[in-house]
Structures are given as structure tokens and as C-alpha cells.
C-alpha positions in Angstrom: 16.3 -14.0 13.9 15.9 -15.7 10.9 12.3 -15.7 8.7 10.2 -18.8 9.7 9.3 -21.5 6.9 6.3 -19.4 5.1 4.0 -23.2 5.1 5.0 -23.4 8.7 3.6 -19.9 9.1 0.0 -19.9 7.6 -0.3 -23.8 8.9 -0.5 -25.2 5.4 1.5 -28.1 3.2 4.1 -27.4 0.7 1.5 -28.8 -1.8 -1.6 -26.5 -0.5 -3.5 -24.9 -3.3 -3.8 -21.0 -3.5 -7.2 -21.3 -2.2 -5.9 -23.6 0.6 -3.3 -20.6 1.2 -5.4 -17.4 1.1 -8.4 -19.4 3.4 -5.6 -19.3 5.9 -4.2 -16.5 5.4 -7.6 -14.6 5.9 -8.2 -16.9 9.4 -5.1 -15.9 10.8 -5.4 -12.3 9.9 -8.6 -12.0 11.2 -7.9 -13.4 14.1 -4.2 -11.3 15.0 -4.8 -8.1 13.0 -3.1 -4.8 14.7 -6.6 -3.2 14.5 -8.4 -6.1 16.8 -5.6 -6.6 19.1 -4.6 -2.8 20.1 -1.9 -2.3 22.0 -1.0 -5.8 21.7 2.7 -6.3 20.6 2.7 -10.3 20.1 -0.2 -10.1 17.9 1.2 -7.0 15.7 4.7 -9.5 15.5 2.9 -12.3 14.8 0.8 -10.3 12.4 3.3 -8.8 10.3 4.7 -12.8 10.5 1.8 -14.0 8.6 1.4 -11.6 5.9 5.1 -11.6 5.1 4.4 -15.5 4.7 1.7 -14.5 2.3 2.9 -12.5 0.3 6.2 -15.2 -0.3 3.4 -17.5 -1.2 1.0 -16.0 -3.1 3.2 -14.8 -5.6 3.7 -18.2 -8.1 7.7 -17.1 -9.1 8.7 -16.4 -5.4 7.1 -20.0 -4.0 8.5 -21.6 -6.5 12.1 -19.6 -6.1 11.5 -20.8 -2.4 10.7 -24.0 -2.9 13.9 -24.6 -4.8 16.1 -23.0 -2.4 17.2 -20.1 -4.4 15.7 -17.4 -1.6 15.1 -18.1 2.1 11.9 -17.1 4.0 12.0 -13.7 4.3 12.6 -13.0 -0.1 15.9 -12.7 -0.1 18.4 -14.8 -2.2 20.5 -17.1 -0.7 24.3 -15.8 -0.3 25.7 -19.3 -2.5 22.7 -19.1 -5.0 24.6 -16.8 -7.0 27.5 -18.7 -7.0 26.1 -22.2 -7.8 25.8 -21.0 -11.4 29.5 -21.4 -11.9 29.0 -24.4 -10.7 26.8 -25.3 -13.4 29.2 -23.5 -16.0 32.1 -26.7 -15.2 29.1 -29.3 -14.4 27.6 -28.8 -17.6 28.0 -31.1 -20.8 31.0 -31.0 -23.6 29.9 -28.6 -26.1 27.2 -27.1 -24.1 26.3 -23.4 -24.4 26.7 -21.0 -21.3 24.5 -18.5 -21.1 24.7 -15.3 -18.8 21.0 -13.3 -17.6 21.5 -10.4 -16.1 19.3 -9.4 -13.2 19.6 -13.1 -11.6 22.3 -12.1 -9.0 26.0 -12.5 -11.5 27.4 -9.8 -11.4 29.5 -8.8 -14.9 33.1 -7.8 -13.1 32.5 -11.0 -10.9 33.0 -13.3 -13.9 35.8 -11.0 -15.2 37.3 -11.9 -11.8 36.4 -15.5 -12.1 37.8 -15.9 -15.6 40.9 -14.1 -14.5 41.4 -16.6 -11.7 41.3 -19.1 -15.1 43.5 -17.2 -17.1 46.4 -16.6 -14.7 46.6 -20.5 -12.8 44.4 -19.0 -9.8 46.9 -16.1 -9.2 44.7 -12.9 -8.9 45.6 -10.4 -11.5 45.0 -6.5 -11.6 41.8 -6.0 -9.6 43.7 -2.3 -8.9 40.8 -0.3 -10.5 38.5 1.1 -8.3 34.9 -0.2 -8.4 31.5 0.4 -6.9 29.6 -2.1 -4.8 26.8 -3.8 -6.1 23.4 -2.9 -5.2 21.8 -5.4 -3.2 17.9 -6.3 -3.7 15.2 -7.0 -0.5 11.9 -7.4 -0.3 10.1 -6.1 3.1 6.1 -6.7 3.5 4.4 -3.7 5.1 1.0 -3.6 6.8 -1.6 -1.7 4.9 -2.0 1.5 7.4 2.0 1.6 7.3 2.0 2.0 3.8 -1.2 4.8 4.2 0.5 6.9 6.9 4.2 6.1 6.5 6.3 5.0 9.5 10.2 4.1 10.4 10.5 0.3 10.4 13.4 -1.5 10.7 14.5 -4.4 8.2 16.6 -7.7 10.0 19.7 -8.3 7.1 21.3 -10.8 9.5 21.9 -11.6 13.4 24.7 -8.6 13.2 22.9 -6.3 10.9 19.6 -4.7 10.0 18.4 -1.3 8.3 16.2 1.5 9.1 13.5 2.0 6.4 11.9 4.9 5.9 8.2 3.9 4.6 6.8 7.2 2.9 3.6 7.7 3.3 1.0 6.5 0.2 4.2 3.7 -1.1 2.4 1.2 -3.5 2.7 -2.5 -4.0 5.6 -3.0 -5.7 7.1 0.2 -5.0 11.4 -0.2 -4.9 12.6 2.1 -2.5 16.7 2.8 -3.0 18.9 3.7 0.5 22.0 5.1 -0.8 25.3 3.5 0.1 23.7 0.5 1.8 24.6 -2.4 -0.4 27.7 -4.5 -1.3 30.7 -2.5 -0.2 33.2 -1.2 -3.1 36.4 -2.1 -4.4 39.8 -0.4 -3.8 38.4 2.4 -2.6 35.6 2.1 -4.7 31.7 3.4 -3.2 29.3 1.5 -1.8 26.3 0.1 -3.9 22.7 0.7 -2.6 20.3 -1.4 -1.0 17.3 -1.8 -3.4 13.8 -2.2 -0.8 10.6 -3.9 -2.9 7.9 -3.2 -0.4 5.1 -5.4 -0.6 1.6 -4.6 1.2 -0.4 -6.4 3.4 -3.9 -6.8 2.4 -6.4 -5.4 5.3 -9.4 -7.1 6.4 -11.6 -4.2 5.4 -9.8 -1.4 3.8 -9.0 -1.9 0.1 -7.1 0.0 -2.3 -7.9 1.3 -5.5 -5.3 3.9 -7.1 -5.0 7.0 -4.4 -9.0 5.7 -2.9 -9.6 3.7 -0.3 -12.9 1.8 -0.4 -14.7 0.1 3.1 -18.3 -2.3 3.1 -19.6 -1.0 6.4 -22.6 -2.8 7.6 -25.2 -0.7 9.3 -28.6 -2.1 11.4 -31.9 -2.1 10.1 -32.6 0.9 12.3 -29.5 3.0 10.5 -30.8 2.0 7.2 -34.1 3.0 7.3 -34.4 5.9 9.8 -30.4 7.4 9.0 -28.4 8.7 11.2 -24.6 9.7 12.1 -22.1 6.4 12.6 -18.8 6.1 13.2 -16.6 4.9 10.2 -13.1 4.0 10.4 -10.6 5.9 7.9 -6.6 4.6 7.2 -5.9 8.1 9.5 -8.8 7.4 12.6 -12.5 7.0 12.9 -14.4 9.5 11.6 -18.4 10.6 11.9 -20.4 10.0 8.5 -24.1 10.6 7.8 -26.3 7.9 6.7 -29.3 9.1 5.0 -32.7 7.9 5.7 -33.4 4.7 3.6 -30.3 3.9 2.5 -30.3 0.5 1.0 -27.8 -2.3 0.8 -25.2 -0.9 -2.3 -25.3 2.4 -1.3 -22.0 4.4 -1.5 -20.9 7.6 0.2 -17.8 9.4 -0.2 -15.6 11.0 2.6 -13.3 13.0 1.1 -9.9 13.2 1.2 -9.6 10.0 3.4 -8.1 7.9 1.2 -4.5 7.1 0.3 -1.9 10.9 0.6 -0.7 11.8 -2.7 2.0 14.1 -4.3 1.4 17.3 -3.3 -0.1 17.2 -0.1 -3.5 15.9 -1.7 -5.6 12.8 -0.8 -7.4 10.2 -2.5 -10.9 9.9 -1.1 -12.9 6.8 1.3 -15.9 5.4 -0.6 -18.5 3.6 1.9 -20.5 0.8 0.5 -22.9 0.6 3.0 -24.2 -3.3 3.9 -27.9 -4.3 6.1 -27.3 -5.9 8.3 -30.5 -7.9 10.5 -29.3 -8.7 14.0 -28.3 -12.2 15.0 -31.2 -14.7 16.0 -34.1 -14.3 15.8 -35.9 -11.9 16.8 -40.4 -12.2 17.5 -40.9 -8.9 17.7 -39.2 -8.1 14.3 -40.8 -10.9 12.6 -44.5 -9.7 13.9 -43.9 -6.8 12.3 -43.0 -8.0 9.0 -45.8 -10.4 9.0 -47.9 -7.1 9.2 -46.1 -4.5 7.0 -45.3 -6.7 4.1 -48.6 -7.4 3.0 -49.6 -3.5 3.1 -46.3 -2.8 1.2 -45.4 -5.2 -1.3 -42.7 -4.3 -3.8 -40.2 -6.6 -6.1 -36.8 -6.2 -5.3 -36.0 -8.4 -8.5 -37.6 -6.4 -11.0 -36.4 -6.8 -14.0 -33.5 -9.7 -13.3 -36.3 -12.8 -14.4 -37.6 -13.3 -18.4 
């Protein structure tokens, strides 16, 4: 099934600002993440949907390739795309210079062929030698825990054809991932090319990545804070039981080692825990009595040293 319009996606106009794109991203997210729907396979499509739409349109060179029709909805170029550049070759004015970038889907031997077609009155010549396929180029968004723990996921080419993607575990952003034998098929006999995968990831609504570390704000009650206690933080590979020490302010960080992203080796990055205070919702008399009592007997200046 084909990739939906990315604006149609996220709810926004073609002319919505990157603000106007990320607010809705971060609605939509909230609302179907994997992690607040479990078990819940519409949510975890529609999900994987929405990011895929985000990271199309967050990136300024792939919207604007989108916009003008050069790649469809899920990143990938259009089949004629390539093509249309010849077009512009016998379109373009007397005199004019041509100019060939390589990268931008031309493929060298396909303008040998091309020219050939010129050369002999459009009677194919040669074309005996054997030649390998090109290697095609994709672009497939994973969630963020995917790229953490690995997985198998499966990548839709077209109606009759897909690929199965190995995610290692740890990939970065960015990361080109190269199945062997997967791309354009060769000539006369010639081998395959390979499919080229750039994996894109997901941003999570509470995990975020920094080199091999993971870092979470995890807000904690008043209670927590002041008195400590053992809480249950989430990690990329489960929940896990953490310490919070007595009086731990707003700011604090604690470390859980070797929770964070796997590395070469067999190693892990580490979680970092900014801890947050967090008062309950409404009001509460009994809470406020108290203040009203204690502050006087302990006054202290959180602001110290920030006024002239």
C-alpha cells in the first residue's frame, strides 16, 4: 500500500511552518505511541505512519524534493524522476550547457546507452558486455526502541514486492544499511546491485539520545523528593528499580549504568535520570497548611545569586 500524503498525515497544510509541523507531530505521538497503547496494533501502524511523515517533513531538502514531485511519500524517488532529466537535455535552449551530477539518480552507462540510441538511428548497438545492477537508495523510519534493541522489519518496495531489514541493534540516525544483491538487477549476465537502506529514527516522547547514552526527565512527588525512596524507571530494555536519595531536588541526575544505547563489543552506553518535582494536581488544603507553617520557620533563597 502506497505511503500516505506526509501533510495529510500530521493534519497540517502544505504551507505549515516547522513549528506548525513538529506541534503536531508531538500531539499525535503522544497520543498513539507504542509505549501508551501496548498491545495495540492500529496504534503501533498508525504510529510508525506519523513519524515516517515527520521525518519527510522535517528535513527542509526532502519537503521540498516532495513538494516537487521528485520522491513520493515514503522517500523514495519517483521511477520517471530520473528520466525527466533527458527530457530537459532536448527541452533546453540552443547553445545551452548540459550538465551531469552524479548521485541524483543518472546513471553513467545509462546515458552511454541513451547516446548510443542517438548515434545509431535508435538501433541498439553492443550492450553485449556484462554489467552490474545499480544500487538502489531507500529511506525507512524506525521507532526509537527498534533502533535501541534491533528487530526484523519489513520494508513495502511496491504492491508485489517488499524487503526484510535487518535493524541492528544501537543503528544511528542516518545510518545506510547495504543488503547485498537487492537492487537493480544486472546486465547480460551481469550481478545484481544492492539496495542501500538510510534508516531514520523516530524521536521518543521521553527517551533521548545522546552518542551511546540515553537520557530520561522523570518526575517524582513531593514525598519521593524529600523523603527518597526506590521508583520504577523505564530503560530502552524494560523498567528498572532506581534509588532516589533523600532530598533530591529538581535537576538532580542519576546514572543507571549500562542502560543506554548497545555498543561494539557487547558494551552499553549508560541512562542518565534528571529527576523533575512534581506537586500533585489541584489543590491540595492540607499541603498548603503546611507550607503556611513551615516556610516561615525555614526560609531559604532559591535564587541566590541569579539578581544584581
Amino acid at each position: 500500500m502506497a505511503a500516505r500524503n506526509p501533510y495529510e498525515v500530521l493534519g497540517v497544510k502544505p504551507e505549515a511552518s516547522e513549528e506548525q509541523i513538529h506541534a503536531a507531530y508531538r500531539k499525535l505521538a503522544k497520543k498513539y505511541h507504542p509505549d501508551l497503547n501496548p498491545g495495540n496494533k492500529q496504534a503501533e501502524a498508525r504510529f510508525k505512519e506519523i513519524a515516517s511523515a515527520h521525518d519527510l517533513l522535517s528535513d527542509k531538502e526532502k519537503r521540498a524534493r516532495f513538494d516537487r514531485g521528485e520522491i513520493d511519500a515514503s522517500g523514495v524517488e519517483r521511477p520517471e524522476h530520473a528520466y525527466s532529466r533527458y527530457r530537459g537535455f532536448a527541452e533546453a535552449a540552443p547553445g545551452e550547457r548540459y550538465e551531469f551530477h552524479s548521485g541524483e539518480g543518472i546513471d553513467p552507462e545509462d546515458l552511454d546507452d541513451l547516446f548510443g540510441l542517438f548515434r545509431s538511428g535508435g538501433r541498439r548497438e553492443g550492450g553485449s558486455a556484462r554489467r552490474r545492477g545499480r544500487d538502489v537508495h531507500y529511506a525507512l523510519t524506525v521507532d526509537f526502541l527498534t533502533a535501541i534493541n534491533g528487530a526484523r522489519q519489513r520494508m513495502q518496495l511496491a504492491p508485489e514486492r517488499s524487503l526484510e531489514v535487518t535493524i541492528p541493534p544501537g543503528v544511528r540516525d542516518g545510518q545506510i544499511l547495504r543488503l547485498q544483491g537487492q537492487g537493480s538487477p544486472g546486465r547480460n549476465g551481469g550481478p545484481p546491485g544492492d539496495a542501500l537502506i538510510e534508516i531514520h529514527v523516530a524521536p521518543h516522547p521521553f527517551f533521548r539520545r545522546e552518542g551511546d547514552d540515553i537520557h530520561l526527565e522523570l518526575p517524582v512527588t513531593l514525598g519521593e523528593a524529600v523523603l527518597g525512596g526506590k521508583v520504577t524507571v523505564p530503560t530502552p530494555s524494560g523498567p528498572v528499580s532506581m534509588t532516589i536519595p533523600a532530598n533530591a531536588n529538581t535537576g538532580r541526575v542519576l546514572r543507571l549504568r549500562g542502560k543506554g544505547a548497545p555498543r561494539a563489543g557487547g558494551t552499553h552506553g549508560d541512562e542518565y535520570v534528571t529527576l523533575k518535582v512534581m506537586l500533585p494536581e489541584g489543590s491540595d488544603p492540607e499541603l498548603a497548611r503546611f507550607a503556611r507553617d513551615w516556610a516561615p520557620k525555614h526560609p531559604y533563597d532559591p535564587r541566590r545569586g541569579m539578581l544584581p
